[in-house]
DRENSE-841808 format. One line per 10 residues: number of its first residue (from 1); their letters; for each residue x negated, y negated, z negated of C-alpha. Coordinates in steps of 0.2 Angstrom, whole numbers, always signed. Each point is the difference from the previous one (the first is absolute). Layout:
<doros>
NUM) a) X:Y:Z ~ ...
</doros>
This chain:
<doros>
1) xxxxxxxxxx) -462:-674:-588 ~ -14:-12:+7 ~ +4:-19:-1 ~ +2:-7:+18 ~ -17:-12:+0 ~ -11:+12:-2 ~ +10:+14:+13 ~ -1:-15:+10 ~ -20:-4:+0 ~ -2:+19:+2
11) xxxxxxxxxx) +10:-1:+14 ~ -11:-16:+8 ~ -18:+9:-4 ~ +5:+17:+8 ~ -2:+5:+19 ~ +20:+0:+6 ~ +0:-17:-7 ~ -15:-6:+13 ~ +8:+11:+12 ~ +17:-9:+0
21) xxxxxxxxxx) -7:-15:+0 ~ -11:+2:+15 ~ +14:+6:+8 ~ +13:-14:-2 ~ -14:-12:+4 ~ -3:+12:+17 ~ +20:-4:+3 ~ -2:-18:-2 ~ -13:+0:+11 ~ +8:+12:+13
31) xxxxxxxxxx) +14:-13:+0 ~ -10:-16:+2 ~ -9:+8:+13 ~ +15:+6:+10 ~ +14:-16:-4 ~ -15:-13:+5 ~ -4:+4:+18 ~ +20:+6:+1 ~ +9:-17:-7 ~ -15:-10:+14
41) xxxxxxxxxx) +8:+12:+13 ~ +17:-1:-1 ~ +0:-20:+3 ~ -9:+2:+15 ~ +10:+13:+6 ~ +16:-12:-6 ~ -7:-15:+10 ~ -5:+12:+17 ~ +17:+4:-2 ~ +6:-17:+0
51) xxxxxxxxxx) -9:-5:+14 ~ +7:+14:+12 ~ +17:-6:-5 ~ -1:-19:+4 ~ -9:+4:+13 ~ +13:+13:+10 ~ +13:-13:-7 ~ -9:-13:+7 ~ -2:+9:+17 ~ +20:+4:+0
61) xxxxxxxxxx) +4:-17:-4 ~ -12:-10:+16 ~ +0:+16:+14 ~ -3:-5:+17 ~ +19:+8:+5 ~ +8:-12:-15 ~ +4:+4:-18 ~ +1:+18:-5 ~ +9:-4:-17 ~ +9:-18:-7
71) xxxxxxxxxx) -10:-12:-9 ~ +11:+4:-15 ~ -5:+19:-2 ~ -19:-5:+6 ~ +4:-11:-17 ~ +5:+14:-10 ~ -11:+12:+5 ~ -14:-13:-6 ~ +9:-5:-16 ~ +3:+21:-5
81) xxxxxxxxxx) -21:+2:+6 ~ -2:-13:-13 ~ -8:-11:+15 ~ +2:-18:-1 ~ -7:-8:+16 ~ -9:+10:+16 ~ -9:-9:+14 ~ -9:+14:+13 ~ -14:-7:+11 ~ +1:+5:+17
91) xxxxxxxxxx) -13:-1:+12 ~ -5:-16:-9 ~ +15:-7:-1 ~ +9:+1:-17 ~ +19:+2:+0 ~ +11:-6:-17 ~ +9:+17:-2 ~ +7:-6:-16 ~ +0:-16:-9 ~ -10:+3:-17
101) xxxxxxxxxx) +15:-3:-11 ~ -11:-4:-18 ~ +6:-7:-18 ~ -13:-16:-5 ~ -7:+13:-13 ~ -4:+12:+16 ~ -5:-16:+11 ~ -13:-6:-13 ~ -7:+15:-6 ~ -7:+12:+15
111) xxxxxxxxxx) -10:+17:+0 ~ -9:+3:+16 ~ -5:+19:+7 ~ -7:+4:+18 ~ +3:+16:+0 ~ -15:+3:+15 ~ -11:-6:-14 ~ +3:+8:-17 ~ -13:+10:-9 ~ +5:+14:-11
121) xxxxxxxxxx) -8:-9:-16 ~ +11:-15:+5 ~ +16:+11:+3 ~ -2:+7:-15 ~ -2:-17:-8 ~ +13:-8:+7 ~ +10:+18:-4 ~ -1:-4:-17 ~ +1:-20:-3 ~ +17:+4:+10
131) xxxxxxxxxx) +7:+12:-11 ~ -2:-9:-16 ~ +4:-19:+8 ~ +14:-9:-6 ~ +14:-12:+10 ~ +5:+2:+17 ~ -11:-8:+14 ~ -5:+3:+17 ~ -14:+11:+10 ~ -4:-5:+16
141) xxxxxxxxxx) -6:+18:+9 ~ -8:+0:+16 ~ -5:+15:+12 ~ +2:+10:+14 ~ +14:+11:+1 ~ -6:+20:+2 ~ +10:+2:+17 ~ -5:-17:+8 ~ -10:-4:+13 ~ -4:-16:+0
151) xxxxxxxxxx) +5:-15:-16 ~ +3:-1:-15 ~ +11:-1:-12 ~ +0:-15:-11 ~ +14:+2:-13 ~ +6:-5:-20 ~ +8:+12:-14 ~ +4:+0:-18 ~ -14:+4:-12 ~ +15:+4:-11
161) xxxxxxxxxx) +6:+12:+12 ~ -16:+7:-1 ~ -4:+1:-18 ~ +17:+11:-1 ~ -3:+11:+10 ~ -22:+4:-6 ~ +10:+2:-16 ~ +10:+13:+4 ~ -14:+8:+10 ~ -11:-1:-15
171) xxxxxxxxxx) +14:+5:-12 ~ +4:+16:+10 ~ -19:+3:+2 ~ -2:-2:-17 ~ +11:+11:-6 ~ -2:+14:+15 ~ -19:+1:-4 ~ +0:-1:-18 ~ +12:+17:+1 ~ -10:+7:+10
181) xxxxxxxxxx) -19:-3:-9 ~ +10:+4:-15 ~ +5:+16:+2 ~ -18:+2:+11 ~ -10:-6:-18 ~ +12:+11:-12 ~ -4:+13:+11 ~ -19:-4:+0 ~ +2:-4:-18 ~ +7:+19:-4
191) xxxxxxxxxx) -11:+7:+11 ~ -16:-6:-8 ~ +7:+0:-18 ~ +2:+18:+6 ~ -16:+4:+5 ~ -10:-9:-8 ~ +5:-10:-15 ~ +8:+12:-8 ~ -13:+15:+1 ~ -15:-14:-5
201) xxxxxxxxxx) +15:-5:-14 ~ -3:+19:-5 ~ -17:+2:+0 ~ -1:-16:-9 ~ +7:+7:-14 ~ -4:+15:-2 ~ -18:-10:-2 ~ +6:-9:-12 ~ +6:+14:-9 ~ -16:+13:+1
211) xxxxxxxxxx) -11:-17:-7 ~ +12:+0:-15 ~ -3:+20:-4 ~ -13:+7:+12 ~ +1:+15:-11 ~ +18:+6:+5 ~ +0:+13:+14 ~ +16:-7:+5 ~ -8:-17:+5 ~ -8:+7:+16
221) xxxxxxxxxx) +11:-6:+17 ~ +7:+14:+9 ~ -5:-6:+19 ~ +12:+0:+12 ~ +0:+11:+18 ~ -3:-17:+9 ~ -13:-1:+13 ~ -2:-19:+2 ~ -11:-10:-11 ~ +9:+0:-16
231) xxxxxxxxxx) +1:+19:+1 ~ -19:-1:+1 ~ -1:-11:-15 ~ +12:+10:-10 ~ -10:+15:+2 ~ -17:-10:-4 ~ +9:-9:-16 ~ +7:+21:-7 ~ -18:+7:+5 ~ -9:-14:-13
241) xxxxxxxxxx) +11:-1:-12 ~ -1:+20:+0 ~ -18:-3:-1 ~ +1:-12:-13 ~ +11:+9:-11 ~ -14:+15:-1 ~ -14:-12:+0 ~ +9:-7:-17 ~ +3:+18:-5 ~ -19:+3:+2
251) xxxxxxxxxx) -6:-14:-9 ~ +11:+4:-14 ~ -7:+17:+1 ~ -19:-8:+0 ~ +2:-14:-13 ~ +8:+15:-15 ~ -17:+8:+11 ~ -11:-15:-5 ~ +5:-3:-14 ~ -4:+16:-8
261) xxxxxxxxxx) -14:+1:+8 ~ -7:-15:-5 ~ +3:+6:-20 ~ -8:+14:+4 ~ -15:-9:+8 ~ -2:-10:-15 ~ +1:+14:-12 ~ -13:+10:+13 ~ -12:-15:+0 ~ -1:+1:-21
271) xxxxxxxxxx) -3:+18:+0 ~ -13:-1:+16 ~ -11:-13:-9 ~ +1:+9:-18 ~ -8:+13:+15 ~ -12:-9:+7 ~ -7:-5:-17 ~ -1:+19:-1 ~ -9:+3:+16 ~ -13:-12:-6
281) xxxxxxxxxx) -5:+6:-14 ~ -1:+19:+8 ~ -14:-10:+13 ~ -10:-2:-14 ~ +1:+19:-3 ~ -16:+11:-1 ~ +8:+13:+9 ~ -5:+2:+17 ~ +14:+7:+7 ~ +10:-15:-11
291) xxxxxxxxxx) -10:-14:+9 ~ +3:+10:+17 ~ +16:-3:-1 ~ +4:-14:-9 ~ -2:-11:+15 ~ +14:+10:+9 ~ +11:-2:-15 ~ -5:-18:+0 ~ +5:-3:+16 ~ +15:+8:+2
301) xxxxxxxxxx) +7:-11:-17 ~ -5:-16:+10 ~ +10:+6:+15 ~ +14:+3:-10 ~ -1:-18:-10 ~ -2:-8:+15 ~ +16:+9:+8 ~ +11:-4:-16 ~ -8:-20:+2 ~ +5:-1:+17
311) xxxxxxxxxx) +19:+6:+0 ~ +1:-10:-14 ~ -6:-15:+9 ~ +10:+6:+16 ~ +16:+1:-10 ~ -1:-17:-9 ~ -3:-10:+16 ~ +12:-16:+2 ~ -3:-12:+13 ~ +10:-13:-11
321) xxxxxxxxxx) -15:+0:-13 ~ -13:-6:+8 ~ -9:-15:-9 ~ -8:-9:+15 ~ -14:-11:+0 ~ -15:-5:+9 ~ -14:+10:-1 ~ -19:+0:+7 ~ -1:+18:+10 ~ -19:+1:+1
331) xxxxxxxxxx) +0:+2:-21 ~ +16:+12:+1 ~ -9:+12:+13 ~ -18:-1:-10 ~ +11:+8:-15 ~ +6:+14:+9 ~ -14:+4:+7 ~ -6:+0:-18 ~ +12:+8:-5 ~ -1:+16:+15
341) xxxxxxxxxx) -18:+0:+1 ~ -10:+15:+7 ~ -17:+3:+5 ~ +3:+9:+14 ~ +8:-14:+8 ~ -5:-18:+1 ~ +13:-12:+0 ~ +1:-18:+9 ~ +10:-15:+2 ~ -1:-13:+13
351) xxxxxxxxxx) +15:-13:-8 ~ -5:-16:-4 ~ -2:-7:-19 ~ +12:-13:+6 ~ +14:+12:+4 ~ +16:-2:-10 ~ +18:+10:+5 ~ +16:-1:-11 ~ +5:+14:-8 ~ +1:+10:-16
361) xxxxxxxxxx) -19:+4:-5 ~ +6:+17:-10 ~ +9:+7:+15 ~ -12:-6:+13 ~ -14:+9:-9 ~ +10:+14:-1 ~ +3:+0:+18 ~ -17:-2:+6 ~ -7:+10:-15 ~ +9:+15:+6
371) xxxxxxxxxx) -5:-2:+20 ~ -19:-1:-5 ~ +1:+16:-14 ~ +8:+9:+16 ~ -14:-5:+10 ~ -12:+4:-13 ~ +8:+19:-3 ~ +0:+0:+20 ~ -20:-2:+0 ~ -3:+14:-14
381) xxxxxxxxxx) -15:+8:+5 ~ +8:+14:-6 ~ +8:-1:+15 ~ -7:+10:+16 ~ +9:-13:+12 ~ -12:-14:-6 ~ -19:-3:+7 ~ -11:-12:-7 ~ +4:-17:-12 ~ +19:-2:-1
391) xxxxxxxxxx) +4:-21:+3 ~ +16:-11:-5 ~ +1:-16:+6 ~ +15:-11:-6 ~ +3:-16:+9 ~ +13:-15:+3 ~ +6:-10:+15 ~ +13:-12:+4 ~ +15:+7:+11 ~ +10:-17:+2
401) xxxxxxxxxx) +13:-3:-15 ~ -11:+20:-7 ~ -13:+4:-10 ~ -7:+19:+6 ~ -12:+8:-13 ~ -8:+15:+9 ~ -8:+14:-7 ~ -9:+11:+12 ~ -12:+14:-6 ~ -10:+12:+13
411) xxxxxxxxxx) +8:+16:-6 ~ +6:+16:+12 ~ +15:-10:+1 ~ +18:+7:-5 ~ +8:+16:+5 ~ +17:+1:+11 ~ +10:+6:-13 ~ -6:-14:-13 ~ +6:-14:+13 ~ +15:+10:+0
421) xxxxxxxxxx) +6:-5:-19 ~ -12:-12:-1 ~ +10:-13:-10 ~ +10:+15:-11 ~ -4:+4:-17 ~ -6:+17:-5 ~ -1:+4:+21 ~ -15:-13:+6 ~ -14:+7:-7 ~ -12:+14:+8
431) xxxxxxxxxx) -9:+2:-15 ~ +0:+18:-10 ~ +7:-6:-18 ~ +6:-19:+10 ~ +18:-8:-4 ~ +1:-11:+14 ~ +6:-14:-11 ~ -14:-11:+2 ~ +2:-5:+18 ~ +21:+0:-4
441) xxxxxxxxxx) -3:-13:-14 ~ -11:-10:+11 ~ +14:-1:+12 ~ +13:-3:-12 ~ -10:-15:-9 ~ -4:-6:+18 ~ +20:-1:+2 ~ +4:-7:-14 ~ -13:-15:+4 ~ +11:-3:+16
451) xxxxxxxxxx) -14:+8:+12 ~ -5:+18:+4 ~ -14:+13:+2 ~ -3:+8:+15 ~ -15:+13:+6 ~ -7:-11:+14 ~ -12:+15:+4 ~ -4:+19:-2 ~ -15:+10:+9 ~ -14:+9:-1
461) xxxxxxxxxx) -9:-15:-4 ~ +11:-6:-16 ~ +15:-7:-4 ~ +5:-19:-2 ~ +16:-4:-13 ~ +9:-19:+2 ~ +5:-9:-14 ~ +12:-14:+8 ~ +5:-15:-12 ~ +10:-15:+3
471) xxxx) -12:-15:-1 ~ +14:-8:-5 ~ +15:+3:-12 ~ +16:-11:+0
</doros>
């Protein structure tokens, strides 16, 4: 069983929590909202009230035929009104209905409302300094009665009177509307708890649990048949965890995949070496048939070297080991044109001496060392789709916070189906004998360095490869 402090703080960090909060918070302001304006109300309907009575007393009491009612009931009608003294203006003449019959307390401390007068902010001010006032002391209320046609009505009642009776208004409204926006919240409450806070409870865990053992078949949500936007997101989360779950499959599948391949490579690269020491040594052959052939042999033994080099290569590539440093490009780019130089093609580079990017000078060679070798294989002249002098021509600008190393040659440009795969190994290339690792690499070193490499162009005319780098690392 849990303790209760930390049931308790799961309880405060989870949706229900927020939920009933918000809610009783929504009460409490239902309430002020309503009980405000109400309590402001009720006094002004108490005092209206008031002033019809004295003033239909009053108009019993001085008729024009004679009194209507005895002085002494006019008295207690006043005194059960809680009315303490009336005077009613008539035609500008004002007429002593009833003495004001005050304690000294009431005598010396007086409130004053015109009723003809009051403002709703005011009311409700006055509403509320009533309601929580203390002692009992006298208002002095003037205003014209609803059925009257002419005068006023000019009259004194107990504030005590009337801080009873707001209370017992306020009491019973109170209570009435908290019942009612109670049982309103709980409903809201179970409603929503329902809907949503429960199913976003579910998908929450079953989260949790497919991050804790992604592997277990069992893990993947089984969506609901809702329509609404939870339904839609319960189908999403069981469709990528589905996916994920065969992703893992497959890459448990390629890493045993890798891994033997890459024994295997290492054994192959041995015993294609002890070959090419073999294949040298038949080119110095006096046989003519021999030294026919022997530069077949050799160069199928460097395609296969240089396929086993770059799966290697591919395979060991970790973003978290790169070494970066600042590095002068111009000097970087003159070694891999060293390094890939042909004389069918004639190589140029327009970056400045000055230049320096951050990055890691192994995998940056490697990046732009396979792009220009590409280029260079593109520009064979054993190829039929290349006329005259083949050209590449690697230069650098400034893209705002970027660096963009371009390397364009004037080849016949790349095929539909290389673009296709471009960035896949063993897919990319559209060379007989090609592994389509060189261009993958590129892109996986450019990646690693926090930019990317993009084919800004392909035609008949050549194509143009982009080497984006941050110009700054954090």
């Amino acid at each position: 069983m849990l303790p209760r402090a930390p049931i308790l703080q799961k309880f405060r960090r989870s949706l229900s929590s927020k939920l009933l909060t918000l809610t009783i918070l929504f009460v409490l302001l239902a309430e002020i909202v309503v009980l405000v304006p109400s309590v402001s109300k009720q006094r002004l309907d108490w005092l209206n009230t008031r002033l019809e009575a004295a003033y239909l007393v009053g108009l019993a009491l001085d008729s024009p035929g004679g009194e209507m009612i005895k002085p002494d009931v006019a008295e207690q009608l006043f005194a059960t009104a809680n009315i303490l003294g009336v005077t009613l203006d008539r035609e500008g003449a004002r007429v002593m209905v009833m003495t004001p019959k005050l304690t000294p307390d009431q005598s010396r401390i007086m409130r004053y409302v015109n009723i003809n007068y009051a403002m709703p902010g005011g009311n409700i001010m006055d509403a509320w300094s009533t309601l929580f006032s203390r002692g009992d002391h006298s208002i002095r209320v003037v205003g014209k009665p609803k059925y009257a046609k002419v005068g006023e009505v000019d009259m004194f009642v107990s504030q005590a009177a009337l801080r009873s009776d707001l209370v017992i208004y306020a009491r019973n409204v109170l209570f009435l509307s908290l019942v009612i926006s109670t049982l309103t919240a709980a409903l809201v409450f179970w409603s929503l708890n329902q809907m949503i806070v429960r199913p976003v409870a579910r998908l929450t865990r079953n989260m949790t649990a497919f991050e804790e053992n992604p592997e277990d078949e069992k893990a993947v949500l089984t969506p609901s048949l809702r329509l609404d936007e939870i339904g839609a997101a319960e189908r999403s989360l069981a469709s990528l965890e589905g996916r994920l779950q065969r992703l893992l499959a497959e890459r448990e599948r390629l890493a045993a995949l890798g891994a033997g391949i890459s024994k295997i490579s290492h054994d192959l690269r041995n015993i294609l070496a002890s070959a090419q020491l073999m294949s040298d040594r038949l080119a110095k052959s006096e046989d003519p048939r021999v030294r026919k052939l022997s530069p077949r042999l050799i160069s199928a033994l460097d395609r296969a070297i240089a396929l086993s080099r770059d799966t290697l290569n591919y395979a060991r590539m970790e973003p978290s080991a790169l070494k970066i440093e600042k590095i002068p490009l111009g000097k970087l780019v003159a070694d891999v044109f060293d390094d890939t130089a042909s004389l069918a093609v004639e190589m140029r580079s327009t970056i400045d001496e000055t230049a320096v990017v951050d990055a890691d000078p192994t995998q940056l060679y490697r990046a732009i060392f396979n792009i220009v070798r590409n280029a260079v294989d593109a520009l064979s002249p054993s190829d039929e789709t290349v006329s005259g002098v083949g050209r590449i021509e690697v230069g650098l600008r400034a893209d705002g916070a970027r660096w963009i190393i371009s390397i364009a040659d004037n080849g016949p440009g790349m095929p539909e189906t290389a673009k296709a795969h471009l960035f896949e190994p063993f897919k990319g290339s559209n060379k007989p004998g090609g592994s389509g690792l060189g261009v993958a690499i590129a892109h996986e070193i450019m990646r690693a360095h926090g930019g990317e490499l993009k084919l800004a162009k392909s035609d008949d005319q050549g194509a143009t490869f982009e080497l984006i780098l941050p110009a700054k690392r954090q």
